[in-house]
Legacy VTK file of the C-alpha trace (Angstrom):
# vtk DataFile Version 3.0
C-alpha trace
ASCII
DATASET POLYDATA
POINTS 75 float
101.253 75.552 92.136
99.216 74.894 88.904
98.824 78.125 86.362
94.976 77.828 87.029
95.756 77.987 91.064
98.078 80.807 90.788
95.627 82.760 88.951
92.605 82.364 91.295
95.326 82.993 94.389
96.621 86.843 92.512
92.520 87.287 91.499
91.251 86.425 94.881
93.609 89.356 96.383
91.872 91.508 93.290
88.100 90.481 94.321
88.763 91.187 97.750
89.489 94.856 96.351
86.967 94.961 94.062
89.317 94.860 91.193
87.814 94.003 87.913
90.868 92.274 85.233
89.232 94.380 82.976
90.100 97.612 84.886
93.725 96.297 85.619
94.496 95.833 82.199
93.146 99.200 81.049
95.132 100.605 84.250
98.319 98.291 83.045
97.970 99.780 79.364
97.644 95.935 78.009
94.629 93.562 76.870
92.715 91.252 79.118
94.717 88.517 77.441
97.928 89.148 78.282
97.024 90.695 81.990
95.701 87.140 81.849
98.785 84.922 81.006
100.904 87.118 83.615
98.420 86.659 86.081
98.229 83.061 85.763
102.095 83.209 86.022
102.725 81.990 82.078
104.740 84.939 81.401
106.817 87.316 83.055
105.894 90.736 82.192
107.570 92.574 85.270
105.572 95.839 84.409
101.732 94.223 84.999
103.283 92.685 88.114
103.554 96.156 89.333
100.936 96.959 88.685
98.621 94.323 89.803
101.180 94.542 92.899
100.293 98.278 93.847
96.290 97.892 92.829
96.604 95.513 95.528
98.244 97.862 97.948
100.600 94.466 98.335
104.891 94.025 97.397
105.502 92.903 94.083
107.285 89.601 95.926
103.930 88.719 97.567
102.455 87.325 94.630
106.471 87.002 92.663
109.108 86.388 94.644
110.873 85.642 91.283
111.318 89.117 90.544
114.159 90.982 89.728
115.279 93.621 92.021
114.718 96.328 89.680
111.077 95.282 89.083
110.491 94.845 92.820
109.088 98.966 93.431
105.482 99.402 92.668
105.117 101.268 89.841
LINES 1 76
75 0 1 2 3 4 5 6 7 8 9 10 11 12 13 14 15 16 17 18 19 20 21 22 23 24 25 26 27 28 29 30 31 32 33 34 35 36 37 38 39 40 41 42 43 44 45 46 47 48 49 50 51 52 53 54 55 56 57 58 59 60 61 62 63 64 65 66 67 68 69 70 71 72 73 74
């Protein structure tokens, strides 16, 4: 799966919600940006997963399954 596919898969589970990326990343303590390039799956950053896992009321592995153990409870 493409970044650009990945991305519109994790933000399609965030629409359905009503989940701005703008109110993620403020929730997620980061910039739009970066929420971004994890979102798209260019970077790792285990905490936004979390996140984005729990504003999505959805395990961490649903949209990861990459992800360490450790990183795998919502935050």
């Amino acid at each position: 799966m493409s970044s650009e596919e990945f991305y519109s898969f994790v933000r399609g589970e965030l629409v359905k919600r009503r989940i701005t990326n703008a109110a993620l990343a403020k929730t997620a303590g980061v910039s739009r940006q970066r929420l971004y390039r994890v979102l798209s799956n260019q970077e790792k950053g285990y905490r936004i997963r979390q996140v984005t896992a729990q504003a999505c009321g959805l395990p961490v592995q649903y949209f990861w399954p990459d992800t360490p153990t450790k990183y795998l409870e919502a935050a």
